[in-house]
N, C-alpha and C positions, 0 to 999 in steps of 0.2 A: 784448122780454119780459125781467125780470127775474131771475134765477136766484142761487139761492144761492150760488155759486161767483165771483159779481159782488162778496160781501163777507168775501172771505179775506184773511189774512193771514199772515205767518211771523210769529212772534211767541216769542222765546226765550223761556226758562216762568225763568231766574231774574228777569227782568222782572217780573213779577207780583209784588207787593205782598204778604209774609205780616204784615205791621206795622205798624202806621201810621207817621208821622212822629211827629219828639220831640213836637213842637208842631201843633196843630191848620192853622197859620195856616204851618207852614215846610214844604209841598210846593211843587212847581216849579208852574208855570201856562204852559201854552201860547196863548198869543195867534193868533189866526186870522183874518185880517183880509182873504177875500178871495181867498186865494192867496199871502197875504203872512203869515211866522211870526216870532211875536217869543218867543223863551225868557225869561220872567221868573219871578219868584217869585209865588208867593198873597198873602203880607204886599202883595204892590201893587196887587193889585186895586181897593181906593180910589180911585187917582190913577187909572185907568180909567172910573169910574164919574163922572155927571156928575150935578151940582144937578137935581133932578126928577125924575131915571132913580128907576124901580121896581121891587124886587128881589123877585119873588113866592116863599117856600120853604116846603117841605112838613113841617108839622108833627105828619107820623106817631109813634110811636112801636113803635121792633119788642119783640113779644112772646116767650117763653121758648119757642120754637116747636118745639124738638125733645125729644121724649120715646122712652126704650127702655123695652121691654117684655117680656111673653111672649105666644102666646095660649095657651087653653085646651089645646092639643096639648103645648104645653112649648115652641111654638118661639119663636125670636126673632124680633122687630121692632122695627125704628125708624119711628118718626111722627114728622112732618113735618106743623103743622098749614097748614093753607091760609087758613083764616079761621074767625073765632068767629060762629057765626049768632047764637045765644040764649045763655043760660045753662047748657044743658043738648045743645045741639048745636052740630057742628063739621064741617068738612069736612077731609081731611086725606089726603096723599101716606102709603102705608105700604108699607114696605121688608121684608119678610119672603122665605124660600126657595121658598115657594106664598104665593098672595094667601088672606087670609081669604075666608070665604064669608058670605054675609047671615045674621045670624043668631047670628055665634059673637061671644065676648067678647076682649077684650084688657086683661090687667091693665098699667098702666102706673107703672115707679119704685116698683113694688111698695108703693103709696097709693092709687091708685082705679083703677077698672074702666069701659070704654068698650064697646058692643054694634056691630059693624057692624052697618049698615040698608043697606047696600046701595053702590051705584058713585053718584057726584054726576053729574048730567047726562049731555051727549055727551062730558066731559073724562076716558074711563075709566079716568084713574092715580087721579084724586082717588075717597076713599071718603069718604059720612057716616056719622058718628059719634055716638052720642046715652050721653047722661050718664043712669043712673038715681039716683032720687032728691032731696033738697032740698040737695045742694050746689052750689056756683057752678062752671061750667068753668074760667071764666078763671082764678077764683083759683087753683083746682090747678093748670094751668098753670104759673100765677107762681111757686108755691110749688116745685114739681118740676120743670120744664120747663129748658130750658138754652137759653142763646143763640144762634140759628142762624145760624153762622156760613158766610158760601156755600162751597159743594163745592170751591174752587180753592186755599182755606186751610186749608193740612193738620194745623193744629195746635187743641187742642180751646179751645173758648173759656177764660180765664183773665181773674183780674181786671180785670187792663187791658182786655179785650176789652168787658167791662160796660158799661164808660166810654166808649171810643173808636169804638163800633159804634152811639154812639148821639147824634143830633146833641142839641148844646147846647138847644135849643127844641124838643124834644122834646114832646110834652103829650100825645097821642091815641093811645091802645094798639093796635095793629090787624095792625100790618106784621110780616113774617116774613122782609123785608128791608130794612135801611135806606136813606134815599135818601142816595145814596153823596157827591151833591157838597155838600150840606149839613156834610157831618163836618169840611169846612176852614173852619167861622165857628165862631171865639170869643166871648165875647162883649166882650170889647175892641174887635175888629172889629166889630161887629153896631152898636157904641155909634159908631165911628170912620165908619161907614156915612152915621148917622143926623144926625151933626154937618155932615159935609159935605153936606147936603141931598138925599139920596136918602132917598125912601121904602119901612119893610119892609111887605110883607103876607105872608097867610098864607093855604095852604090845607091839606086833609088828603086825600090819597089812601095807601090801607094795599096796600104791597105785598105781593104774594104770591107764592108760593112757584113759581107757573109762569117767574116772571121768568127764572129758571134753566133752563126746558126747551128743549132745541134746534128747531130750525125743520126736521122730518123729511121738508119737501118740497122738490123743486128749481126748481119753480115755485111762485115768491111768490108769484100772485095765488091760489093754493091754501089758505095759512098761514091759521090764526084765531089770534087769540088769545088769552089767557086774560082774564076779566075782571077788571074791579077795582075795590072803592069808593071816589068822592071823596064831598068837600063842599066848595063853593065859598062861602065869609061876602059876605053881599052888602056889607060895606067892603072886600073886596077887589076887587069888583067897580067898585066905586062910585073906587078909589085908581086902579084901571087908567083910567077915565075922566079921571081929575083928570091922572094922567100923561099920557094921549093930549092933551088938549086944551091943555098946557103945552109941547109939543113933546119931552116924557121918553121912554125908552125903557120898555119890556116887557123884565123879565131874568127870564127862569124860572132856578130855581136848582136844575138836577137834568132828568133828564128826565123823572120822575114830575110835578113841576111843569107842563112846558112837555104834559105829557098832559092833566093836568085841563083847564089853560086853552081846550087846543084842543076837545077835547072836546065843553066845556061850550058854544062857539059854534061848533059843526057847521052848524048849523041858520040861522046868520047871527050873530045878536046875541046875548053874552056873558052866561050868566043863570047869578044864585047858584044853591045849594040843593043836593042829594045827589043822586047818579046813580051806574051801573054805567056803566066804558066796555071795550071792547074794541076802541076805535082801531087799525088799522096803519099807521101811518107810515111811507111809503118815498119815493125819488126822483120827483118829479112831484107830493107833495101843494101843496097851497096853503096858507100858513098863515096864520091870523085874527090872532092875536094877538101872539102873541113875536115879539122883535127880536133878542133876546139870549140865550145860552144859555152855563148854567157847565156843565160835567160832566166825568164822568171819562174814562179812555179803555176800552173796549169790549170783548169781547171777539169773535173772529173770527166770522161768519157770524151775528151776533147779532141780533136785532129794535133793539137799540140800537143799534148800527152803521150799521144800515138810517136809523133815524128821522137820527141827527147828520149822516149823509148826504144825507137829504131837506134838513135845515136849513143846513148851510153847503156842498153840493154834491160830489156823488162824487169827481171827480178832486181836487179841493184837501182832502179828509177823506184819498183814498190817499195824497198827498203827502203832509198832516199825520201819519199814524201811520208812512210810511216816517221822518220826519225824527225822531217821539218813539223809535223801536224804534232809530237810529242815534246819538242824544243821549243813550240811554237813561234816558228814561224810566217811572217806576214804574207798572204797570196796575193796572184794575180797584179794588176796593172801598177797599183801603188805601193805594192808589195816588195817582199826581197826576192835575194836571185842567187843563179848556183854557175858552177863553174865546172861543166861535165868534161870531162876526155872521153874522146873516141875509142870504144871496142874495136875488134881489128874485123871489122863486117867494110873493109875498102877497097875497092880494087887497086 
């Protein structure tokens, strides 16, 4: 049995990343190869990559997702949205000294006014939120809303954060977090990708805001977790085939990437189109699709921890972060990243 205490770590806290690198492309890269670690840079991931291999990455884009407040009492609150349902509805984490009650208003950035309607689902941190009248959410959002930067970064968002929190191919508004291993493609790289004969695709899943909540049980098989919307384009579908069948690899870039994919072929066979998942991925999955995986390094007892574990194998993941925390290596979101291969746990 599994237990939370299976994916701990020491982990010195000025490790953790408050800034990215100068350059998108000059974090270190850890190579994983098995039980075998190679320290190189990110500028070389190219010379890694082979003619046909297929780099699938996530073309979310995160929204202005943190909003302060007051309610009707005078108090404060910070919102944290979770996701945009409609134009006029939202669901969203709110930070207050008592929780609202169904019913009462929240003015937000002192520009518009939100009603709770009540708790979202079985997730009872999340509350819905309903917009009165003919204005757009998101727009307010965008217009007042601030970058939400995750809780481990103690400094408030700033221009550069604008830039740097947001990957170059960007397109789809959704995320309230970005996928963190995309932030190291430039697009010099992306072009230098595409010369050497690998192929990019794309898909879109919008992070959300649970990505950040801890795992409150000690038995995994207990954990749920938060859900989350993809969209798979059936030419991504259709490049994964063309890479299969040419002997290319599968590279999810991120592990919101390597979510969708698996996901979306739970069921056997790999189908575009839009879906909620709530996958957990831990030690013993099978995986369909990915061969390859880029990402960042994790933080301790984390559902990401767990999944890179399932993917390149527990003991050689605890070796890999004893070796980054002794090399030291930068973590999490502004952090560097590693380059695992798949153990043969695939069907």
């Amino acid at each position: 049995m599994l237990t939370l205490d299976d994916f701990d770590f020491h982990l010195p806290p000025e490790l953790i990343a408050q800034h990215p690198a100068s350059e998108r492309t000059a974090s270190r890269l850890l190579h994983v190869v098995h039980g075998t670690l190679y320290d190189r840079q990110f500028a070389e991931l190219p010379q890694l990559i082979e003619p046909g291999d297929l780099l699938v990455f996530n073309d979310t884009r995160v929204i202005r997702a943190r909003l302060f407040g007051q309610k009707d009492s005078g108090g404060q609150v910070e919102v944290m949205i979770e996701r945009i349902v409609d134009r006029s509805h939202a669901v969203a984490q709110i930070r207050a000294s008592k929780s609202p009650r169904p019913g009462s208003r929240i003015v937000l950035e002192n520009a518009f006014a939100l009603t709770v309607t009540g708790r979202s689902g079985e997730q009872s941190e999340f509350f819905a939120l309903e917009l009165s009248g003919d204005s757009d959410l998101y727009t307010l959002i965008e217009q007042h809303g601030h970058l939400p930067l995750p809780p481990y970064i103690t400094h408030a968002a700033a221009p550069d954060d604008e830039t740097r929190y947001q990957t170059v191919f960007a397109r789809h508004p959704g995320a309230v977090a970005a996928p963190t291993a995309g932030l190291h493609f430039d697009e010099a790289m992306l072009a230098t990708l595409r010369v050497s004969g690998a192929e990019l695709a794309w898909l879109t899943l919008h992070v959300g805001a649970g990505t950040f909540q801890p795992v409150r049980v000690k038995n995994l098989a207990e954990h749920r977790m938060h859900a989350e919307r993809f969209d798979i384009p059936q030419a991504t579908v259709d490049a994964i085939e063309r890479a299969r069948a040419h002997g290319g690899r599968v590279i999810a870039v991120g592990t919101t990437s390597l979510r969708a994919l698996e996901a979306a072929a739970q069921r056997g066979e790999l189908r575009a189109g839009a879906a909620e998942t709530d996958i957990f991925i831990t030690p013993g999955y099978r995986f369909r699709i990915v061969d390859r995986l880029i990402t960042n390094f994790h933080l301790p007892k984390s559902t990401l921890l767990m999944l890179v574990s399932a993917f390149a194998g527990s003991d050689t993941l605890r070796a890999a972060y004893r070796h980054a925390v002794e090399q030291r290596y930068r973590f999490f979101s502004y952090g560097d990243a590693m380059l695992l291969e798949r153990t043969n746990n695939a069907l």
